[in-house]
DRENDO-55930 format. One record per residue (C-alpha): x, y, z; residue number from 1. Coordinates in nm, 4 decimals, padded with zeros to 6 digits. Each point is the difference from the previous one (the first is absolute). Example, Ala and Ser with C-alpha at 12.3 -4.5 7.8 and 13.67 -1.06 7.14 Angstrom:
% DRENDO-55930
ATOM; 01.2300; -00.4500; 00.7800; 1
ATOM; 00.1370; 00.3440; -00.0660; 2
This chain:
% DRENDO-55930
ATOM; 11.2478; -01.5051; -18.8382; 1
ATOM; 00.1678; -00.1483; 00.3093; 2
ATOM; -00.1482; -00.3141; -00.0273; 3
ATOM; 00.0154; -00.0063; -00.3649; 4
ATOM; 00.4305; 00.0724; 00.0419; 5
ATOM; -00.0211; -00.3096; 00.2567; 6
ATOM; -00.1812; -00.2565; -00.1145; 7
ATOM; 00.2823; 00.0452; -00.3049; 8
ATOM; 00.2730; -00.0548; 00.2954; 9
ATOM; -00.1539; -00.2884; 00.1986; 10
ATOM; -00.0181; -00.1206; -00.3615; 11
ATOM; 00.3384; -00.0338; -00.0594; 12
ATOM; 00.0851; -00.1485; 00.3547; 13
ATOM; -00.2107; -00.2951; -00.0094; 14
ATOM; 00.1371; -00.1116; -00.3569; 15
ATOM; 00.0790; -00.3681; 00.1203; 16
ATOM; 00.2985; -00.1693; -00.1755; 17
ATOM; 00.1165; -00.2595; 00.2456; 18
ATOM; 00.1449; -00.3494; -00.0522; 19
ATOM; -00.2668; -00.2675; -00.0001; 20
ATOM; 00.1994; -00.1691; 00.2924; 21
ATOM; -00.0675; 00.2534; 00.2157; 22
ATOM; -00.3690; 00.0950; 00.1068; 23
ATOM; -00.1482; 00.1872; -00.2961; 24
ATOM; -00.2970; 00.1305; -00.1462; 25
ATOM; -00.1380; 00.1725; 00.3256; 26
ATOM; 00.1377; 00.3783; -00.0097; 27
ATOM; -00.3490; 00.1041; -00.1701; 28
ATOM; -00.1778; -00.1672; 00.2234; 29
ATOM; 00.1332; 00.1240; 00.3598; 30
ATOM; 00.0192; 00.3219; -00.1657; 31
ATOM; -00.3836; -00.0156; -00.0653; 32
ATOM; -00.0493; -00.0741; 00.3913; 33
ATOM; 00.2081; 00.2553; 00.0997; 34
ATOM; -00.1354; 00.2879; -00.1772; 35
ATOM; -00.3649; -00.0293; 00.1184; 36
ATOM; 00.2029; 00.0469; 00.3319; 37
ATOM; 00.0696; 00.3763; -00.1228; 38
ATOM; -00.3637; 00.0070; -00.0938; 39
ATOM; 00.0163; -00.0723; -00.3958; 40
ATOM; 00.3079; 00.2558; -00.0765; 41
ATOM; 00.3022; -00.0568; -00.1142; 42
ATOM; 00.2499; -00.0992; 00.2777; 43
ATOM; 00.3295; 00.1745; -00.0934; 44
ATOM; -00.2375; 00.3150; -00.0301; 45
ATOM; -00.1691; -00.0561; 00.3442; 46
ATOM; 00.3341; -00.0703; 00.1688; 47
ATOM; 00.1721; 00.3255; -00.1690; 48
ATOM; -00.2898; 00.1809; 00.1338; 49
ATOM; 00.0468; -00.1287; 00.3393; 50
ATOM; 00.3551; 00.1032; 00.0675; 51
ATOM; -00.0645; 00.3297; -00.1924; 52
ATOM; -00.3170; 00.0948; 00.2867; 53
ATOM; 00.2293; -00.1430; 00.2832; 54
ATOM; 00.3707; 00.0768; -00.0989; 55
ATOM; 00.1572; 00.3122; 00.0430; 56
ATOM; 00.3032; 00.1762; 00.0298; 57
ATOM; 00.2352; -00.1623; 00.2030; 58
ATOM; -00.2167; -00.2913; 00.1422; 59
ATOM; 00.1643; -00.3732; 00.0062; 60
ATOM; -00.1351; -00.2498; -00.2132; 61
ATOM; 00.1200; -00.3615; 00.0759; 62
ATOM; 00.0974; -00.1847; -00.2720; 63
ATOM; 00.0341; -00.3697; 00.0574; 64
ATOM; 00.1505; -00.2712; -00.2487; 65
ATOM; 00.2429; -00.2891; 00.0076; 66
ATOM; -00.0838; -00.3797; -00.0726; 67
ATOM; 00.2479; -00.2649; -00.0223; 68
ATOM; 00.2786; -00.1899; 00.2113; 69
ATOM; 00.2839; -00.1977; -00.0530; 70
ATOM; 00.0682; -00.2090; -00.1615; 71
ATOM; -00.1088; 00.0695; -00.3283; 72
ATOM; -00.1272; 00.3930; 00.0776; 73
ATOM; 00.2470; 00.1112; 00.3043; 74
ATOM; -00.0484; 00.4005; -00.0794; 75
ATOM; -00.3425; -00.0273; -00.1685; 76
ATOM; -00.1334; -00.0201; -00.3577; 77
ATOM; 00.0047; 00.2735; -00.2732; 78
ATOM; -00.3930; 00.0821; 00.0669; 79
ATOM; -00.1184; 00.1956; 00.2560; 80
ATOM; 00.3600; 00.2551; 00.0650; 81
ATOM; -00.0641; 00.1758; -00.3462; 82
ATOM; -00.3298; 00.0135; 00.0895; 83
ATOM; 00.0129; 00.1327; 00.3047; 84
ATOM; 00.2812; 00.2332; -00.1216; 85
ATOM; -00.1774; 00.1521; -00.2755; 86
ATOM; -00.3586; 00.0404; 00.2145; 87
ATOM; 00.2455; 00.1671; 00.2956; 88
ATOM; 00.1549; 00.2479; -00.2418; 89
ATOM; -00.3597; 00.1101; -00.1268; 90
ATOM; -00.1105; 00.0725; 00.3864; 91
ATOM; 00.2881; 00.1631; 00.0467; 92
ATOM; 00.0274; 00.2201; -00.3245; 93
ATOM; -00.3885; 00.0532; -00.0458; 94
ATOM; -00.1450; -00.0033; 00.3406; 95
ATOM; 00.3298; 00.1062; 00.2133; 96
ATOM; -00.0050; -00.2854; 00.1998; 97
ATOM; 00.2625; -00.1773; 00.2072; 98
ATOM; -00.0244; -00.3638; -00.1318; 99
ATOM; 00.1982; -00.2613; 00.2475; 100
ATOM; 00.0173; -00.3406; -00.1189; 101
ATOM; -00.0483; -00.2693; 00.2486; 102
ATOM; 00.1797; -00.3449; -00.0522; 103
ATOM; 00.2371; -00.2452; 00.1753; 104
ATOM; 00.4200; 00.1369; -00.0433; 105
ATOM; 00.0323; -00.3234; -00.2702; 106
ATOM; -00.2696; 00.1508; -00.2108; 107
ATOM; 00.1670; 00.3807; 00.0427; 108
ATOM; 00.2666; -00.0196; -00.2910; 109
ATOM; -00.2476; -00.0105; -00.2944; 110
ATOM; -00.2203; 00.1797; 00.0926; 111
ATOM; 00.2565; 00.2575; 00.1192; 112
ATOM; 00.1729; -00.0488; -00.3709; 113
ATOM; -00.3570; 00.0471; -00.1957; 114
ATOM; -00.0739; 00.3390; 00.2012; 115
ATOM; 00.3295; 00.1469; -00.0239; 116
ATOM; -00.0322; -00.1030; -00.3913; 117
ATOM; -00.3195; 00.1954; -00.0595; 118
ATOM; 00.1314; 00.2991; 00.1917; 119
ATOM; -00.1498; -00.0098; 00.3428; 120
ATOM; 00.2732; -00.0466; 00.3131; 121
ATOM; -00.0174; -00.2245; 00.2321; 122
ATOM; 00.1165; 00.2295; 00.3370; 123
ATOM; -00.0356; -00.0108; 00.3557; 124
ATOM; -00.3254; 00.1171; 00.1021; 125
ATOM; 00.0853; 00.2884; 00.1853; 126
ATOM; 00.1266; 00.1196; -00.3843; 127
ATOM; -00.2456; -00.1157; -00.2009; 128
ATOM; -00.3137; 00.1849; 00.2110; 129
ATOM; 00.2262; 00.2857; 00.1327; 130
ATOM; 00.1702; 00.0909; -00.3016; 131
ATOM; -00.2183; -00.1191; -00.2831; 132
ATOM; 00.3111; -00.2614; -00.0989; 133
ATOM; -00.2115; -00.2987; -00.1464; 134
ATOM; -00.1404; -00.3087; 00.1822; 135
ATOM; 00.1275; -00.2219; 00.3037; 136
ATOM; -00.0133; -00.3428; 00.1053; 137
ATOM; -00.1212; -00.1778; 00.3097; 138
ATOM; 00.1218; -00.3843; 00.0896; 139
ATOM; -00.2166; -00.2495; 00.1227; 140
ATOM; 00.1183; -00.2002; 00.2828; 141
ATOM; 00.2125; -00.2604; -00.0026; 142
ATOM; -00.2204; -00.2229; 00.1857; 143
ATOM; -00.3637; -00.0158; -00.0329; 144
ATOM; -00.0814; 00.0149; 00.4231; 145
ATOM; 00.1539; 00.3383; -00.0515; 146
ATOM; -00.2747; 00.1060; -00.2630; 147
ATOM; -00.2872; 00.1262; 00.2159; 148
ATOM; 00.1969; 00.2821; 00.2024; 149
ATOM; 00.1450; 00.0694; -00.3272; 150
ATOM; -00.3392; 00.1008; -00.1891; 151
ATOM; -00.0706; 00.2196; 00.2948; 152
ATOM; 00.2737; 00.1721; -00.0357; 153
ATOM; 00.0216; 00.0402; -00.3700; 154
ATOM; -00.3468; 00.1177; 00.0192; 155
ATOM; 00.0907; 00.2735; 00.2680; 156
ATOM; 00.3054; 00.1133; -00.1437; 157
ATOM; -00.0890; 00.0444; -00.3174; 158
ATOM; -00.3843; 00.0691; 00.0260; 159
ATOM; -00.0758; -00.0974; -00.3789; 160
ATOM; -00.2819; 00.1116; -00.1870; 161
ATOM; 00.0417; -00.3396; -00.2048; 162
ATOM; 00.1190; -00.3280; -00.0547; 163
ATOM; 00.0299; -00.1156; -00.3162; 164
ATOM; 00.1745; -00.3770; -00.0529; 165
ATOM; 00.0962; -00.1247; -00.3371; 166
ATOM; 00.0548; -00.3495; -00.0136; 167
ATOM; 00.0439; -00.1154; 00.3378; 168
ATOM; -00.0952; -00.3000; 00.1192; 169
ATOM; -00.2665; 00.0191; 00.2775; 170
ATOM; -00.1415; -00.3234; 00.2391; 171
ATOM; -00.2383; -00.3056; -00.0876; 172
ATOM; -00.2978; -00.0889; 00.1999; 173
ATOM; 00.2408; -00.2354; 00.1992; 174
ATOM; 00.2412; 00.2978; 00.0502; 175
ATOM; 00.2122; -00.1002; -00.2103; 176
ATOM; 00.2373; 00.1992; -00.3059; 177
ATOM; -00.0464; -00.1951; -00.3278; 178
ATOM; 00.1681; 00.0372; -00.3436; 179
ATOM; -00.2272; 00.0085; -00.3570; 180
ATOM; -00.0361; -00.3719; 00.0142; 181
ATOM; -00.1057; -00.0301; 00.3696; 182
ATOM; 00.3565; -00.1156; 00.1151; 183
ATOM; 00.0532; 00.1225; 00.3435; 184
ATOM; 00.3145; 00.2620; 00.0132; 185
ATOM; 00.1693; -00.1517; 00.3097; 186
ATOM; 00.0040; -00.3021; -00.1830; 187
ATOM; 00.2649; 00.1616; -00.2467; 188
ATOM; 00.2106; 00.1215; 00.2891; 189
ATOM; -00.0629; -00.1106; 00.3903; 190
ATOM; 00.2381; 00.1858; 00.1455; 191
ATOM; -00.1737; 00.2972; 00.2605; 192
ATOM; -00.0321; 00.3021; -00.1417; 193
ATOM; 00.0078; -00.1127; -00.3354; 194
ATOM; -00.3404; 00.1309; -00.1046; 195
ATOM; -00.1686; 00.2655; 00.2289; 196
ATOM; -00.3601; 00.0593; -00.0375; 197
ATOM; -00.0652; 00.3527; 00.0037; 198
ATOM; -00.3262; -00.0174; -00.0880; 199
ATOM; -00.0960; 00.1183; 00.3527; 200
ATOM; 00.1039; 00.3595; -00.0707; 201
ATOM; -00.2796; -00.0025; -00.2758; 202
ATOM; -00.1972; -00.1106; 00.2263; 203
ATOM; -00.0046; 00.2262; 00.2601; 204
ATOM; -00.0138; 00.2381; -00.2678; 205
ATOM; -00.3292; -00.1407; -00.0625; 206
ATOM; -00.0886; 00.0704; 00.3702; 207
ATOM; 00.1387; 00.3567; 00.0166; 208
ATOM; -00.2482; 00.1054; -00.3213; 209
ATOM; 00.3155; 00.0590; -00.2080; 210
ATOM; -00.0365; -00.0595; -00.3835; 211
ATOM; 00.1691; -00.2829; -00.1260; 212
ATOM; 00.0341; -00.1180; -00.3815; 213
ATOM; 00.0821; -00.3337; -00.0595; 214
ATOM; 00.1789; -00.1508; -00.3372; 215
ATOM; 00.0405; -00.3620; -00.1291; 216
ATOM; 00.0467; -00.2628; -00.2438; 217
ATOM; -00.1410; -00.3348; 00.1711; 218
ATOM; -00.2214; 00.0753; 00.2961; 219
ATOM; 00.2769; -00.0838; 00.2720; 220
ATOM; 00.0922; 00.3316; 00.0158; 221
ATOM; -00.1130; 00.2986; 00.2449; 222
ATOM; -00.3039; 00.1388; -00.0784; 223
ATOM; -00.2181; -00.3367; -00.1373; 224
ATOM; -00.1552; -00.0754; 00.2670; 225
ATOM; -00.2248; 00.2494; -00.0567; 226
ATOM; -00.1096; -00.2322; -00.2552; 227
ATOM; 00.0872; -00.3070; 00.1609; 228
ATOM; -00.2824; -00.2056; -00.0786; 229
ATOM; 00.0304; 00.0804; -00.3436; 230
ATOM; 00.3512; -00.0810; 00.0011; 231
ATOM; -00.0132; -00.3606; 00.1433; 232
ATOM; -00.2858; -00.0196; -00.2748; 233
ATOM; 00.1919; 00.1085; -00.3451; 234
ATOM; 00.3650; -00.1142; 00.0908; 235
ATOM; 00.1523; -00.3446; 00.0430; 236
ATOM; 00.0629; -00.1186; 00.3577; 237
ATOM; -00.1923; 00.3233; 00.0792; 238
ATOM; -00.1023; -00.1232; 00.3213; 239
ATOM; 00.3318; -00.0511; 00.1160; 240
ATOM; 00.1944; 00.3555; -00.1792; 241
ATOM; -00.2480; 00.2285; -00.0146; 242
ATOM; 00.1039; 00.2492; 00.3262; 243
ATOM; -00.2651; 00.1655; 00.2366; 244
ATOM; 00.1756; 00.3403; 00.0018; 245
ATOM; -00.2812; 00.2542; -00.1273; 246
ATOM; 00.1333; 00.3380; -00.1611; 247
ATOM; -00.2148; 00.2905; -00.0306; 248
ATOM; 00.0358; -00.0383; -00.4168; 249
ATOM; 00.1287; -00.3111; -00.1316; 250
ATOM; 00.1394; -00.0126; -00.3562; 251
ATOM; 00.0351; -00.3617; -00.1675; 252
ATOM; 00.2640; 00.0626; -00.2926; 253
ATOM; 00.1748; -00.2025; -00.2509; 254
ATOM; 00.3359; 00.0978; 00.1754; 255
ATOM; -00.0120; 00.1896; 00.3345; 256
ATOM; 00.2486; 00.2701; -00.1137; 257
ATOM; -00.2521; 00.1079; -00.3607; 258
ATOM; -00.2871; 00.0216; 00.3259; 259
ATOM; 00.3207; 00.2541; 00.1121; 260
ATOM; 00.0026; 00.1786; -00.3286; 261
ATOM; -00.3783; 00.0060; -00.0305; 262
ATOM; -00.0375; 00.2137; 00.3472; 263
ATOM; 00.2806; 00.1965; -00.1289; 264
ATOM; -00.1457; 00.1153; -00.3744; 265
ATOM; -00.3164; 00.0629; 00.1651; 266
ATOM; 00.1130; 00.2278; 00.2727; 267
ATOM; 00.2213; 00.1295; -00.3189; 268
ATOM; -00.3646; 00.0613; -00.1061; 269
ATOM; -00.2127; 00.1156; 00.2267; 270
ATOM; 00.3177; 00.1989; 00.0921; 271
ATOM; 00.0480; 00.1328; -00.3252; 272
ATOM; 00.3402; -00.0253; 00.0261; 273
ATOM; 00.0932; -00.2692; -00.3013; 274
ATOM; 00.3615; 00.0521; 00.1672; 275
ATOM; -00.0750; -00.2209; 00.2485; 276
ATOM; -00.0332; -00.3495; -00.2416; 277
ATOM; 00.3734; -00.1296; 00.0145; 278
ATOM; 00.0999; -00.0658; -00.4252; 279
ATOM; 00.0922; -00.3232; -00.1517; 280
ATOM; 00.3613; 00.1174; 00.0691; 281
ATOM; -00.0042; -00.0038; 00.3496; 282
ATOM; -00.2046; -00.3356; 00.0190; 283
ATOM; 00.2696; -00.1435; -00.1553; 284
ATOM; 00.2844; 00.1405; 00.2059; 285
ATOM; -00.2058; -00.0471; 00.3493; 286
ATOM; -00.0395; -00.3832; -00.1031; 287
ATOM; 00.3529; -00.0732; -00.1173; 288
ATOM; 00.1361; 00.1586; 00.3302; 289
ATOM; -00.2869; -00.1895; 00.2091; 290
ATOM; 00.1107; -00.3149; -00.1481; 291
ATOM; 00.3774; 00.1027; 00.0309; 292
ATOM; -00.0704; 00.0691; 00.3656; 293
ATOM; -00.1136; -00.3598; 00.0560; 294
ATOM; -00.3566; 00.0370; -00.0855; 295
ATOM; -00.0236; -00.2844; -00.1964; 296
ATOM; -00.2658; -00.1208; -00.2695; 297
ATOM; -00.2552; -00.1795; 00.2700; 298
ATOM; -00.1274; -00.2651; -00.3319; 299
ATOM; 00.3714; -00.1190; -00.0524; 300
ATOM; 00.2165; 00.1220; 00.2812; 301
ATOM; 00.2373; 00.1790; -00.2715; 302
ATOM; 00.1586; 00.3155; -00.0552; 303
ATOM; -00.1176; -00.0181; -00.3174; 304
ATOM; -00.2125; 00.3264; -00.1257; 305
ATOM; -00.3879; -00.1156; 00.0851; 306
ATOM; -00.2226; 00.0173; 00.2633; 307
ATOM; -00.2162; -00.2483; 00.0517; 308
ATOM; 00.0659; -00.1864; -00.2852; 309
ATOM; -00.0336; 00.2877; -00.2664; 310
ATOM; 00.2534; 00.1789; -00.1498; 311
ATOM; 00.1018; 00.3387; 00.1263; 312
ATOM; -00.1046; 00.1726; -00.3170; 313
ATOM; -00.3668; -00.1230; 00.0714; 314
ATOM; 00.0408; 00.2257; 00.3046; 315
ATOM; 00.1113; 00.2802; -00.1716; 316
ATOM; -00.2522; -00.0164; -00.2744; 317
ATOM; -00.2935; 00.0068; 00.3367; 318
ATOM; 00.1505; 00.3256; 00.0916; 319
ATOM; 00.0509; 00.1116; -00.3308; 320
ATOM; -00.3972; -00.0637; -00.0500; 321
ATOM; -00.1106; 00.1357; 00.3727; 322
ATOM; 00.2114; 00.3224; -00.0924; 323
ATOM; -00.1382; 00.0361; -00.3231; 324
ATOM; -00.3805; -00.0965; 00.1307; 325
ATOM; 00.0830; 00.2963; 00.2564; 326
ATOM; 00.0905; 00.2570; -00.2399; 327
ATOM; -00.2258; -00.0308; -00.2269; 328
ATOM; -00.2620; 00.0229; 00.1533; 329
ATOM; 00.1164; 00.3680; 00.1689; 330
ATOM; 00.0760; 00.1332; -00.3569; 331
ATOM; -00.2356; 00.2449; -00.0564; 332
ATOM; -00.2850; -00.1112; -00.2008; 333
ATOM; 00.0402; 00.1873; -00.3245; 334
ATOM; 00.4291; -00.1290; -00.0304; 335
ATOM; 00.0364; -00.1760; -00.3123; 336
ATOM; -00.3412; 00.0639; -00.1252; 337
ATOM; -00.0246; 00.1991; -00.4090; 338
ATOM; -00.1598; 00.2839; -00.0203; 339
């Protein structure tokens, strides 16, 4: 029945609806790579299973996200925050977890505004593991010659049990961060310190033997280079995008926050605790104060209610659908049935 309950969820996040000027028609495919990966099974299952063995009661889990600089994205976009934000408040409800995202301080404010909407704090540390209080946050450097001390440290201070990243942006072969069309970030903005790859932290993470889950839309993002060669393959200008940061799991979705809402309904799942699947309701209020908190719409830099390119309601039907696809399929057997 697990697998049953997630091939319906990776179902519904690798629906691809994208605009035909943007890559398209390649979700399936990467999805198809990545799941012989996790030997067959379906990946928001395998991942939920993961941080369910691994996860316990009061252990960290990093959460990483952020993507996008100024000019046209100065705080970030509207996916990957909600994501993160929804996937946090299931470790942290279902598994006890202390979730603490990881981002640079001009990425904190949405994804600061989409946790607080869904009900889980952002606190200082000290709070959120000492006194059960929610989740906390941890800066990247300003500067990336400050990065490797820094992933020591975060890894020794914290000591998580797993990393999970939802749509951040991880290096090319040449080193290099590139956006969905193979533009290269520091091109947007040269200034130092505008984009900080943190990919590093992952992996070391790697090193260390600590899980990490990776979740993406393009291939550029942390975790696809455990498919790289697959990736430079399926996608345009793959050889120059697709990043060589490997996750542990890596889950290719049509948006990276559904991949989000897919680990979350099946730890709901395997959890049994249907509780855990944020409602249509709260999708919409976590988006609107993402957006409102300078997360903009990545496909045309707007406040306008979308993320990436379709309409917020689209979002709330997928969690509608994942909620319903998770209770359902914990009803008892007989519900609804004539006798």
């Amino acid at each position: 029945m697990p697998d049953i309950t997630g091939d319906a969820i990776d179902r519904v996040c690798t629906i691809q609806a994208k605009n035909r000027g943007m890559p398209h028609d390649f979700i399936v495919r990467m999805y198809e790579v990545a799941r012989k990966l996790t030997g067959g099974r379906p990946i928001s299952t395998v991942a939920a299973e993961k941080l369910i063995e691994t996860v316990g009661k009061g252990d960290v889990v990093l959460v990483l996200t952020g993507a996008g600089l100024k000019p046209i994205l100065p705080e970030g976009e509207s996916d990957g925050p909600p994501g993160a934000a929804a996937l946090a408040r299931a470790l942290y409800k279902g598994l006890g977890a202390v979730p603490v995202y990881v981002l640079e301080r001009h990425h904190a404010r949405p994804v600061i505004a989409s946790s607080h909407s869904i009900g889980l704090m952002v606190k200082e540390f000290s709070e959120a593991k000492d006194h059960r209080l929610g989740s906390s946050i941890e800066y990247a450097p300003p500067l990336q010659g400050g990065v490797p001390a820094w992933v020591d440290d975060v890894l020794e201070r914290y000591k998580p049990k797993a990393v999970i990243c939802a749509e951040r942006i991880g290096p090319g072969k040449n080193g290099v961060l590139h956006s969905a069309t193979a533009m290269a970030l520091a091109d947007f903005d040269p200034t130092p310190g505008a984009v900080v790859d943190t990919a590093p932290l992952v992996e070391e993470a790697n090193k260390r033997g600590i899980l990490t889950i990776g979740i993406g839309d393009h291939g550029n993002e942390i975790g696809f280079g455990a498919m790289y060669d697959a990736v430079v393959e399926i996608m345009p200008k793959g050889d120059v995008l697709a990043t060589t940061t490997a996750t542990d799991i890596i889950f290719p979705v049509m948006m990276s926050n559904w991949g989000c809402y897919g680990i979350e309904a099946a730890l709901a799942f395997l959890l049994k605790q249907p509780e855990l699947m944020h409602t249509p309701a709260q999708e919409e209020r976590m988006l609107r104060d993402c957006l409102a908190a300078g997360g903009l719409e990545a496909t045309y830099c707007t406040t306008d209610f979308v993320v990436d390119g379709l309409e917020g309601e689209t979002s709330m039907a997928a969690v509608q659908f994942l909620g319903n696809i998770v209770r359902k399929n914990l009803e008892p057997i007989t519900k609804g049935l004539a006798h």
